[in-house]
Structures are given as C-alpha cells and as structure tokens.
C-alpha positions as CSV (number, residue, x, y, z in Angstrom):
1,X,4.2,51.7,-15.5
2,X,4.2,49.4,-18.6
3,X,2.5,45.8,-18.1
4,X,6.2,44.8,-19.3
5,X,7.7,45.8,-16.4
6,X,5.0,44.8,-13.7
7,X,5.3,41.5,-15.2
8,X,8.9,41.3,-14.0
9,X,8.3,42.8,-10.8
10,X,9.4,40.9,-7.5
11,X,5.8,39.9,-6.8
12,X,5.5,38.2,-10.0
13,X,8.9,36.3,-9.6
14,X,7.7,34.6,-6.6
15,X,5.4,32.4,-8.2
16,X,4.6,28.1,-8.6
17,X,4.3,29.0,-12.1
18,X,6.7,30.9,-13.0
19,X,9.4,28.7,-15.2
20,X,12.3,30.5,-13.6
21,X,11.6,29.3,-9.9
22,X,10.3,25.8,-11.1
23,X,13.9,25.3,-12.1
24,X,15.3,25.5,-9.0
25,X,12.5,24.7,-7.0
26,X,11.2,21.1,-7.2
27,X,7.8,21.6,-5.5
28,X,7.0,24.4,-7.4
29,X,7.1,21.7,-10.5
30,X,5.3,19.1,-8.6
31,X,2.4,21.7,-8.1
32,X,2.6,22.9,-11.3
33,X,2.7,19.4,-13.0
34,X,-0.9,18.7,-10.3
35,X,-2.3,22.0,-11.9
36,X,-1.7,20.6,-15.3
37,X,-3.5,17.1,-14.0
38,X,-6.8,18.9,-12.7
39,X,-7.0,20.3,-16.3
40,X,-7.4,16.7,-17.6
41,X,-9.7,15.9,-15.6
42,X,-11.6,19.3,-16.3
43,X,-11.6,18.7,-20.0
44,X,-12.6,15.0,-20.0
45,X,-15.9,15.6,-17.8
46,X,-16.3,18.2,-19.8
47,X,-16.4,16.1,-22.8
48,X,-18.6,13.8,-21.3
49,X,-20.9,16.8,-20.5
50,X,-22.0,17.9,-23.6
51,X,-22.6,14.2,-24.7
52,X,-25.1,14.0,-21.9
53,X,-26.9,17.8,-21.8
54,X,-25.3,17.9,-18.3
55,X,-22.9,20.2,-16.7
56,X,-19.4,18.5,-15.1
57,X,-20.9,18.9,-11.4
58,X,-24.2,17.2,-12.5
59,X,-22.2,14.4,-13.8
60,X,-20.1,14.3,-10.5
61,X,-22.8,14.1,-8.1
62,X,-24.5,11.1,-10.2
63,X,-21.6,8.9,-10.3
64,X,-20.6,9.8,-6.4
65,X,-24.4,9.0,-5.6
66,X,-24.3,5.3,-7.6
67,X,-20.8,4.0,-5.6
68,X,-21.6,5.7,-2.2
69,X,-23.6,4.6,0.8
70,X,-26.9,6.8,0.8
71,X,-26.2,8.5,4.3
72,X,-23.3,9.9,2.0
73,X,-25.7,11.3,-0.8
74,X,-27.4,14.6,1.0
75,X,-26.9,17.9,-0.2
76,X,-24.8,19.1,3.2
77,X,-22.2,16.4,2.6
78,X,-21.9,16.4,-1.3
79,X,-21.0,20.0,-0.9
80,X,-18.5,19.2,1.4
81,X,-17.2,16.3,-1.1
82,X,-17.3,18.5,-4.1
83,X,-15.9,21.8,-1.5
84,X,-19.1,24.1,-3.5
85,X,-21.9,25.9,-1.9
86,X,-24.6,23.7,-0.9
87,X,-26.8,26.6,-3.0
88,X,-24.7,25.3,-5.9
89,X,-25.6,21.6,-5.3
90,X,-29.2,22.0,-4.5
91,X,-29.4,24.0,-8.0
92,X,-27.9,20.9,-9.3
93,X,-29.7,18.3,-7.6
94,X,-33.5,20.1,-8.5
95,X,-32.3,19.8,-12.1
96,X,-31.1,16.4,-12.0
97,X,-34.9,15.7,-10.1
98,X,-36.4,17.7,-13.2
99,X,-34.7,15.0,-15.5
100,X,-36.3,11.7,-13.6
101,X,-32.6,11.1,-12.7
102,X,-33.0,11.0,-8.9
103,X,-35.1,10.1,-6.4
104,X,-35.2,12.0,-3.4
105,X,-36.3,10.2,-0.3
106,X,-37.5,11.9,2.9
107,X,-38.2,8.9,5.3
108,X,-35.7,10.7,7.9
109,X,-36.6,12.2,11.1
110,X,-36.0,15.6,9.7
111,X,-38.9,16.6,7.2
112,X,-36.4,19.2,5.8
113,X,-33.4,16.9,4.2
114,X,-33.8,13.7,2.4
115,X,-31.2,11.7,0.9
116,X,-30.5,10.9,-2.7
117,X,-30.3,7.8,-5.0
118,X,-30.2,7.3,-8.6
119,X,-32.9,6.5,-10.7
120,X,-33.2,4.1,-14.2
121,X,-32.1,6.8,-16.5
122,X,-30.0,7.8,-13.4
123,X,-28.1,4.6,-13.7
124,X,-27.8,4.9,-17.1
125,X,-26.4,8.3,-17.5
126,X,-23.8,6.9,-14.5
127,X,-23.0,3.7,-17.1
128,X,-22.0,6.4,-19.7
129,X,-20.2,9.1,-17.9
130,X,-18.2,7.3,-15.3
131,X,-15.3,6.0,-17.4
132,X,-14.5,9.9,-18.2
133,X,-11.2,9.3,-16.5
134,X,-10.5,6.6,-18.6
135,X,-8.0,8.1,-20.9
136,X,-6.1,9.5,-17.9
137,X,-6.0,6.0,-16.1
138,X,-5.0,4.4,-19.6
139,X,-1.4,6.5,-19.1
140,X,-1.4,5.6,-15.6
141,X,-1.3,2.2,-16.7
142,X,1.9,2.1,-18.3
143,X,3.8,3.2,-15.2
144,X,6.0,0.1,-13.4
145,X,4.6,-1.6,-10.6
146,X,7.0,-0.3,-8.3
147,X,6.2,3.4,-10.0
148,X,2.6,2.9,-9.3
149,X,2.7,2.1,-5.4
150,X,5.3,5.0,-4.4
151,X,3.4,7.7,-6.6
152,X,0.4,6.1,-4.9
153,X,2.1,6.4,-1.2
154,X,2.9,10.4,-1.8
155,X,-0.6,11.1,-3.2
156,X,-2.3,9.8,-0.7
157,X,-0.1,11.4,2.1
158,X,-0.8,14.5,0.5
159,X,-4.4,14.4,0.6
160,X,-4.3,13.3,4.1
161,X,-2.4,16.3,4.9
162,X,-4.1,18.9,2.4
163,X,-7.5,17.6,4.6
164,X,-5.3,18.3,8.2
165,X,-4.5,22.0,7.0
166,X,-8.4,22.5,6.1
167,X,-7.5,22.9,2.4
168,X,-9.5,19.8,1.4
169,X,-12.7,19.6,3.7
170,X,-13.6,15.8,2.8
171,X,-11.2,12.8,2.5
172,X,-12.0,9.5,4.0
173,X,-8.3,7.4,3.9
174,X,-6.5,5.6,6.1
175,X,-4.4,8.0,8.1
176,X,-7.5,9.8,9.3
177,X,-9.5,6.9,10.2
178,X,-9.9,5.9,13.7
179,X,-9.2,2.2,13.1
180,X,-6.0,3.3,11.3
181,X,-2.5,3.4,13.8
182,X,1.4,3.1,12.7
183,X,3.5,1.3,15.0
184,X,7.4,0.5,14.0
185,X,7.0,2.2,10.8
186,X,3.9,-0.9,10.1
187,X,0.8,0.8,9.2
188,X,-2.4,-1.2,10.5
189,X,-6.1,-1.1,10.3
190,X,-7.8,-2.5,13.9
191,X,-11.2,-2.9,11.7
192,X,-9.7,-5.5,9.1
193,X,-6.9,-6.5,12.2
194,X,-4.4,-6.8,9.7
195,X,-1.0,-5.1,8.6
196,X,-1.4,-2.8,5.3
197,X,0.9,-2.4,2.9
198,X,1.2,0.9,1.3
199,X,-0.6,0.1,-1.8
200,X,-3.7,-1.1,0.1
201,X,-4.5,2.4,2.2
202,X,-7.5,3.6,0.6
203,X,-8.3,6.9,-0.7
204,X,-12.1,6.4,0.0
205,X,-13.0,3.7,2.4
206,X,-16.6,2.5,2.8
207,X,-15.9,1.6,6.8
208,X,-13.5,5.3,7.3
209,X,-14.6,6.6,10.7
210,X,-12.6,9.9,11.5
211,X,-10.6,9.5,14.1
212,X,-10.6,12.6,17.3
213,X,-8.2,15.7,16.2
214,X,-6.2,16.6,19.1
C-alpha cells in the first residue's frame, strides 16, 4: 500500500498531533502546544551545552545539585528527578568528577553511595548555565497577573496528577505533601499553619514530605 494512503489510515487519524482532531479537540492542542514547550527548553540547554563542552543532562544535574539539599544529590534519586537510567547518570556524574566539577562524598553508612555537591568550577559552570530558561521566562513575563496565577494553578495540578498516574516519578508540590490538606475549597499547609493561595503552592518545596497513598 502507498505511504499516501497509510498516512490517512484510521490509526493515523487518531492522533494529539494531527491538525484535524486538534480542531475539535481542545486537549489534543493543549498537549500539542506542551510538546512544542519541551522543545524550548531542549534547544536552549542545548545552546548552553556547546558553550560549556557539556551535554544537556550534565548541565541539569549541576544546577539541580547547587539549589538542592545534598540528601537530594545521589545517583538513585537524580535518576528518578531526571526519569533516566541511573547507568545514564552515573556515566554523567564520573564525567562531571573527571572535570573537577564535583565532589563526591562518602561519609554515609553505606560505603557503596555517596552524595554529590558542586565544586569551584562546579559553581561556576552553574553561574553560566542556569539562566538557560531565561528567554522562555522573558515571554512568560509579559502575561497579566491574573494570566500568570491560573496558568500557574493548572500546571501545577497537572503535575500533581501526571506524578499520581506514575507518568512523572518525582514531583515534590503541595497537593502531595503530607502537610498539605483542602478544606471548604481553602488549600492549607499544617507546616507553615497558614492558608495558601493558589499562587503560593510550590512546584518544588524544600520541607515536601509525601504524604501515605491510599
């Protein structure tokens, strides 16, 4: 059969990204539209890459390690964070060791893992890469206040939920912490003891604690 004929085939028609069905379907856009924003993101680290002689999940893993507490930075968990292989991010971490831009420190009980922090030129590969997103946030920006907060609201619902359904594996905001309850449609945080309003649920807490699945 010509490819000009599979391509119209049923199986091909039901399809996020196929033009047709984004008309009429709204999600199918929205997902679309997210595809389109992970691309930014791809190209800019990218960018930032090639400045540095590092590759994108390098680059990731250095500016995670400098903003996160160090029971955070282990090879287990920053697979989890960055949903790769731990392989993948031991390959990464023994070349970012190779550079002098890491330290690895094995003061835990188990002789086998250690925990990561940055080094000098660590630091100052971090100063140079982490406003990658930059151009992204700079479009962001021109959004209305009231814009900002309810695209905030559904993104971060959405992450919550993508983590419930075992699509994202890590995710440390509000509506899975175990401080975190609704009451009367009032969301509230028992660690702070004080009401939240929708633009102050955080997408990455320092205090999260996830809260028992039922």
């Amino acid at each position: 059969m010509p490819v000009e004929q599979i391509s119209t085939g049923f199986f091909m028609k039901e399809s996020t990204f196929n033009p047709k069905q984004q008309e009429k379907d709204i999600s199918s856009k929205i997902v679309a539209g997210l595809e389109r924003v992970s691309e930014v993101f791809k190209i800019l680290l990218w960018e930032k890459a090639k400045i540095v002689g590092l590759s994108p999940i390098q680059i990731q893993i250095l500016i995670f390690i400098a903003f996160h507490k160090q029971n955070l930075c282990n090879v287990s968990h920053l697979a989890k964070e960055f949903n790769v292989t731990k392989p993948t991010v031991s390959d990464a971490v023994r070349i970012l060791d190779k550079k002098k831009l890491i330290i690895k420190d094995f003061s835990s009980s188990d002789s086998r893992s250690y925990s990561i922090s940055l080094s000098d030129l660590g630091n100052d590969i971090v100063s140079r890469t982490n406003d990658f997103s930059n151009p992204l946030k700079k479009e962001v920006n021109n959004f209305s206040q009231s814009e900002l907060e309810s695209l905030f609201e559904t993104l971060s619902q959405l992450i919550y939920k993508l983590n419930s359904n075992g699509i994202l594996s890590i995710q440390r905001t509000c509506y899975g912490c175990k401080f975190y309850e609704k009451n009367n449609q009032v969301d509230y945080c028992n660690l702070l003891q004080k009401e939240l309003l929708s633009k102050e649920i955080r997408l990455d807490c320092p205090e999260f604690e996830e809260k028992a699945r039922g």
